[in-house]
ROMARVO-731123 format. One record per residue (C-alpha): residue in one letter; x, y, z. Coordinates in steps of 0.5 Angstrom, whole numbers, padded with zeros to 4 digits, always signed. Example, Ala and Ser with C-alpha at 12.3 -4.5 7.8 and 13.67 -1.06 7.14 Angstrom:
A+0025-0009+0016 S+0027-0002+0014 
END
This chain:
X-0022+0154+0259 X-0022+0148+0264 X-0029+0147+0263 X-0029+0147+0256 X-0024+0141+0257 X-0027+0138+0262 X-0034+0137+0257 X-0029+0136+0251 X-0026+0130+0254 X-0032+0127+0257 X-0035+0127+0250 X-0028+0125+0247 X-0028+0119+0252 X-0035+0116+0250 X-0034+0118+0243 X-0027+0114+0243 X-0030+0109+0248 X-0037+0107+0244 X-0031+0107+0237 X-0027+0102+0241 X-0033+0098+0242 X-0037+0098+0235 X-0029+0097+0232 X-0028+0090+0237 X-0036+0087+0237 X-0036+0088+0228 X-0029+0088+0225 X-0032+0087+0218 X-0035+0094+0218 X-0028+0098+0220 X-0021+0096+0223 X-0020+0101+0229 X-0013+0102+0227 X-0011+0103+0220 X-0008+0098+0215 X-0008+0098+0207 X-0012+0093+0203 X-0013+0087+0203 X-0012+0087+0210 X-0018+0093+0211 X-0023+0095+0207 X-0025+0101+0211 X-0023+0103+0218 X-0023+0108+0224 X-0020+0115+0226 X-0019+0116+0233 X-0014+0121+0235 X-0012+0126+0240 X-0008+0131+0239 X-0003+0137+0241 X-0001+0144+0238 X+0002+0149+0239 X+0002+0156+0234 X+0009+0157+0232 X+0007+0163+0228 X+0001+0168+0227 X-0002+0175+0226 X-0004+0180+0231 X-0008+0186+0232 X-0009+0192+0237 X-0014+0193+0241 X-0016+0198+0246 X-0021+0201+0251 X-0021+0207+0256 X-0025+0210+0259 X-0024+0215+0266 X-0018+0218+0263 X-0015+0211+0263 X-0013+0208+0257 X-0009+0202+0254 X-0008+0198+0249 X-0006+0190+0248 X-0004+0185+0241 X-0008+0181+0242 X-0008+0174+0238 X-0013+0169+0235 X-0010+0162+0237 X-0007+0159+0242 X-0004+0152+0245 X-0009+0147+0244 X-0011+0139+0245 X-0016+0136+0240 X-0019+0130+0240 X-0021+0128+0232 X-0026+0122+0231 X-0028+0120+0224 X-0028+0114+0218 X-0024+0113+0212 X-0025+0108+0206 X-0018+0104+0203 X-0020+0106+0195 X-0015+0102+0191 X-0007+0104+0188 X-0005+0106+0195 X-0011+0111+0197 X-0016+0112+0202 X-0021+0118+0203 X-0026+0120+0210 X-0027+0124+0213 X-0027+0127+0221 X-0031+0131+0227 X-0025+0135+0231 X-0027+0136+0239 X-0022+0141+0244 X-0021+0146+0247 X-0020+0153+0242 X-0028+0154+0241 X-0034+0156+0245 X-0037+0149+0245 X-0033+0143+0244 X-0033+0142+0237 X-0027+0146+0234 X-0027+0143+0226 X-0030+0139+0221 X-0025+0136+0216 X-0023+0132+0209 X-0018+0127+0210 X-0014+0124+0204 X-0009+0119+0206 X-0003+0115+0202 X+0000+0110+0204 X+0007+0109+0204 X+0008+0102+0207 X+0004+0098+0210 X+0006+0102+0217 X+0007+0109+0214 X+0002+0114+0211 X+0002+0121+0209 X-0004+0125+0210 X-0007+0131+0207 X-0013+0134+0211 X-0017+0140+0210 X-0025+0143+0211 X-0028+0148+0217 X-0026+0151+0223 X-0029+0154+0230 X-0026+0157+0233 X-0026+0163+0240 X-0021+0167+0236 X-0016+0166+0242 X-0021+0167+0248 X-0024+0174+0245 X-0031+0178+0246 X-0031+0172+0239 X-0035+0166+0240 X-0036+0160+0235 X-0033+0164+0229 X-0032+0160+0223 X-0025+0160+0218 X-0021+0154+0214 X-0016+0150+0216 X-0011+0145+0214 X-0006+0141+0215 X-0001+0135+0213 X+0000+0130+0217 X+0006+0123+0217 X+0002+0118+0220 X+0006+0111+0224 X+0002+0106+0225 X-0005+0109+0226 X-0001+0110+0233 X+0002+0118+0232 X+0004+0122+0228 X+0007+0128+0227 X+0003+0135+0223 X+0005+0142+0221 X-0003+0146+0221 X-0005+0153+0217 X-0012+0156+0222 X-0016+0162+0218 X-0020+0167+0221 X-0025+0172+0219 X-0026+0177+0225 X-0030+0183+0225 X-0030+0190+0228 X-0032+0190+0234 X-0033+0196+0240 X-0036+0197+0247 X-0037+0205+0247 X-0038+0205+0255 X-0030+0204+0256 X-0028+0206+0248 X-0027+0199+0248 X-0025+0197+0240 X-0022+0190+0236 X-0021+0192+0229 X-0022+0184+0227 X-0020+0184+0220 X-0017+0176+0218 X-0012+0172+0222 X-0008+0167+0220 X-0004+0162+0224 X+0002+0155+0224 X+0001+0150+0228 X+0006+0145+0229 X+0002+0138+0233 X+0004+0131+0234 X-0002+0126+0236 X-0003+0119+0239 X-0009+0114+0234 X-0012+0108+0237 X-0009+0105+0243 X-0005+0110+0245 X-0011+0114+0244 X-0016+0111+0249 X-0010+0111+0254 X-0009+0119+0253 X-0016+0120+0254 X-0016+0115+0260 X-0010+0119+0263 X-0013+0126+0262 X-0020+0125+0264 X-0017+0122+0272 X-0012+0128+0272 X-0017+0133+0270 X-0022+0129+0276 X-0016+0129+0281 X-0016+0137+0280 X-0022+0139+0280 X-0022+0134+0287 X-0018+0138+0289 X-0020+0145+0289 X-0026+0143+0291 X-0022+0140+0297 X-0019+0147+0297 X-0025+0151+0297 
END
């Protein structure tokens, strides 16, 4: 899990990093935070984000072996932080459509989604937000790695600078058995809700920044430790 991190915000940070720059040095191929027309014609999505699962399903699963037997509940989804970079065009009436790549925790490698987005704006500061598309997913750490599944979400966006979302995460988990210790997952499809509040541009780039310090501080210490 802290290695997965650990890759995501490297990658995140030189993602977010070479955004910013690009935004900076050629404003006129998108604004790095996102404004209605006329004052942007097209813009960048750079966020990173937090979510935890309010509500979802579960299944048993079992092993034994040696006259030793158990069984657990176990769940497809867990607490999350993601990092979402993409781009979107302002198309008139109020309107912009994009798309993103989603990178995080939650998955085997750092890529956790490709999505939609479909933005109306509300005032020049105010937007609502509908996204939609595919997930990858570990289905919460399991014997089930890079599993594909849906998802989707809405999302009230201040200022490109936060907003808050509510998600749906899908999964389709199939049977799983191990016969050496009666090992058995019965998969079947999990469902998840999410509850998940982000920062977008600026705030953004500081987020990574203070991450990426703490996650090195840490691993300076247990190295120290060690």
């Amino acid at each position: 899990m802290t290695t997965t991190i650990c890759r995501a915000v490297t990658m995140a940070a030189s993602l977010l990093l070479a955004t910013a720059g690009v935004a900076s040095g050629q404003e006129q191929i998108g604004c790095f935070r996102g404004k209605p027309l006329p004052d942007c014609k097209t813009f960048w999505i750079v966020e990173m984000q937090g979510l935890v699962p309010v509500a979802q399903t579960t299944r048993t699963v079992s092993s034994g072996g040696g006259g030793y037997e158990y069984s657990y509940q176990a769940k497809a989804f867990g607490n999350a932080v993601e990092w979402n970079l993409g781009h979107m065009v302002n198309v008139g009436e109020g309107y912009a459509l994009g798309g993103i790549f989603t990178v995080g925790s939650g998955n085997s490698d750092p890529l956790t989604g490709v999505r939609l987005r479909a933005r109306k704006w509300l005032g020049e500061n105010l937007s609502l937000e509908l996204e939609a598309g595919l997930l990858r997913s570990d289905a919460g750490g399991s014997r089930y790695a890079g599993v594909s599944g849906w998802s989707s979400d809405v999302r009230l966006n201040i200022r490109d600078q936060g907003s808050f979302f509510v998600r749906y995460d899908g999964v389709s988990l199939a049977p799983d058995a191990f016969p050496l210790n009666d090992y058995f997952d019965p998969g079947g499809g999990h469902h998840g809700l999410f509850l998940g509040a982000s920062a977008g541009s600026v705030p953004a780039l500081v987020g990574t920044g203070a991450l990426g310090i703490g996650v090195i501080v840490l691993f300076a210490l247990l190295w120290e430790y060690d």
